[in-house]
C-alpha positions as CSV (number, residue, x, y, z in Angstrom):
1,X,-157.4,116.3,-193.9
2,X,-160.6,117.8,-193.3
3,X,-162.3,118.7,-190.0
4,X,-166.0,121.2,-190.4
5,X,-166.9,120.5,-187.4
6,X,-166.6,123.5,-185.0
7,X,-166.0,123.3,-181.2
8,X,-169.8,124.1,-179.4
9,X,-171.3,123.4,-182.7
10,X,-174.6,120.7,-181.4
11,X,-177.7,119.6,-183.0
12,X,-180.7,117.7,-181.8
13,X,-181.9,114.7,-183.8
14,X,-185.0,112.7,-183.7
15,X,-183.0,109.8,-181.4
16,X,-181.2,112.6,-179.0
17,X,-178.6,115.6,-178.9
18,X,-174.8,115.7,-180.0
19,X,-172.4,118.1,-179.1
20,X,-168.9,118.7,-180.4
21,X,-166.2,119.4,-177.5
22,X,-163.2,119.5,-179.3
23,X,-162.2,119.4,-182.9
24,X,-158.9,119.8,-184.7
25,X,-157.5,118.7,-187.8
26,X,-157.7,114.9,-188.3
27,X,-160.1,114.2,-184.7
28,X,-163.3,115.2,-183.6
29,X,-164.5,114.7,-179.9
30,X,-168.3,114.3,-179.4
31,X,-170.8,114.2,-176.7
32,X,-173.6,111.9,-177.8
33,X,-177.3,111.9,-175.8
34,X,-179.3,109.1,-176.8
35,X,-183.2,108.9,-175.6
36,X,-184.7,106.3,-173.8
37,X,-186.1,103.5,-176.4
38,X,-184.0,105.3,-179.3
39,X,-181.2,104.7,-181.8
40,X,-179.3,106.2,-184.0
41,X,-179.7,105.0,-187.9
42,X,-177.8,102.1,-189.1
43,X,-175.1,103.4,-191.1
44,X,-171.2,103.8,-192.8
45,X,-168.7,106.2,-192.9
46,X,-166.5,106.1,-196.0
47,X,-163.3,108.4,-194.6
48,X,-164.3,108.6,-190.5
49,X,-163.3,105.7,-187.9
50,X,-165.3,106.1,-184.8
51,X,-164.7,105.1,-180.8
52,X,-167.5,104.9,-178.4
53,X,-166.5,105.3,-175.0
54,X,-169.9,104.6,-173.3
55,X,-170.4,107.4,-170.1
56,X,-173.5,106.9,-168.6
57,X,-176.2,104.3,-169.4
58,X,-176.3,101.3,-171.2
59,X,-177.0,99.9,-174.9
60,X,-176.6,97.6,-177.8
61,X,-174.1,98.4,-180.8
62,X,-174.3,96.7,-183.9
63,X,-170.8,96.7,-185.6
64,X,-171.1,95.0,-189.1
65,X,-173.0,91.8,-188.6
66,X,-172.3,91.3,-184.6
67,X,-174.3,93.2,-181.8
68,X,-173.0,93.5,-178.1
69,X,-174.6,94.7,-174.5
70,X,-172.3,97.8,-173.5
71,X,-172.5,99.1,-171.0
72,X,-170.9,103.0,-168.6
73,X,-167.1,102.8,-169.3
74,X,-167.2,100.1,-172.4
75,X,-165.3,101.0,-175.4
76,X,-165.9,100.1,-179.1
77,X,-164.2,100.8,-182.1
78,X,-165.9,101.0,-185.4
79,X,-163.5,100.8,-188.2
80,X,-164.1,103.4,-191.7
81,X,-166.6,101.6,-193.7
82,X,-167.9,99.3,-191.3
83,X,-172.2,99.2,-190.7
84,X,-172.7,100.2,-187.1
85,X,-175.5,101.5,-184.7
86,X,-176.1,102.4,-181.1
87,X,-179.9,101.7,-179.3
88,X,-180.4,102.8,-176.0
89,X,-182.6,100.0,-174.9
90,X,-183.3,101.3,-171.4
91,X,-186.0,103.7,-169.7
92,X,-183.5,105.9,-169.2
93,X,-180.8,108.7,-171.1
94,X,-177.8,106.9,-172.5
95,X,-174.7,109.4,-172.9
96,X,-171.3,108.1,-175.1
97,X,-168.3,110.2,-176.2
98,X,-167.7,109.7,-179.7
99,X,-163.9,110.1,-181.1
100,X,-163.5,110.6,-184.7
101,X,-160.7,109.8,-186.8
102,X,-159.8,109.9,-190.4
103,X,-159.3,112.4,-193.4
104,X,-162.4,114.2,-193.9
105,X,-164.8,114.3,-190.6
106,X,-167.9,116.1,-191.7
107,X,-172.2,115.5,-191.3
108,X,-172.2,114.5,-195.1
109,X,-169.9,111.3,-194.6
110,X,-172.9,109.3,-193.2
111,X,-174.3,106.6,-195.3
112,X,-177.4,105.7,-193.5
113,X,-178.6,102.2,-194.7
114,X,-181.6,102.0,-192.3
115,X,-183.1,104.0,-189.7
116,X,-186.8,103.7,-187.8
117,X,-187.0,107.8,-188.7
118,X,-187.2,107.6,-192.1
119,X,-183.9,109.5,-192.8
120,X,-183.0,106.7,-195.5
């Protein structure tokens, strides 16, 4: 099992900010800011399951083929391989922790398949 994410480590992205609050061998705990109107790209993750534990806001996940309204203290779980997406479709910030699981948890295991940003 792999883990390169560092605890503090953060980025900002063209849909929001992540932070990482905790990471250890086999999990990684993230804090996930999402801009009004934005979403993350439509992707996979071939060795990462993920749960979404919505904190503040509201949104619509895509997981495979099925989307759903979610909204502060929904859960989702997105299985390892499975398409998925999260749109804050709101005028206002959309926060969700983000619990990863699985064998290797690292920035490269994202398989983006389509994304308004042009990160495809």
């Amino acid at each position: 099992m792999t883990t390169t994410y560092q605890k503090g480590a953060s980025d900002n992205r063209p849909w929001g900010t992540w932070e990482v609050l905790e990471s250890s061998t086999g999990y990684c705990v993230k804090k996930i800011c999402v801009k009004p109107h934005a979403q993350l790209s439509l992707q996979l993750h071939h060795h990462r399951a993920e749960h979404w534990i919505i904190a503040d806001g509201r949104a619509i996940v895509t997981i495979g083929d099925k989307k759903i309204n979610v909204k502060k203290d929904d859960a989702v779980y997105i299985p390892v391989e499975t398409k998925h997406r999260i749109e804050n479709d709101s005028d206002k910030e959309m926060t969700f922790i983000e619990v990863q699981t699985g064998d290797l948890l690292d920035e490269d295991d994202i398989v983006r398949l389509e994304d308004i940003y042009g990160r495809v």
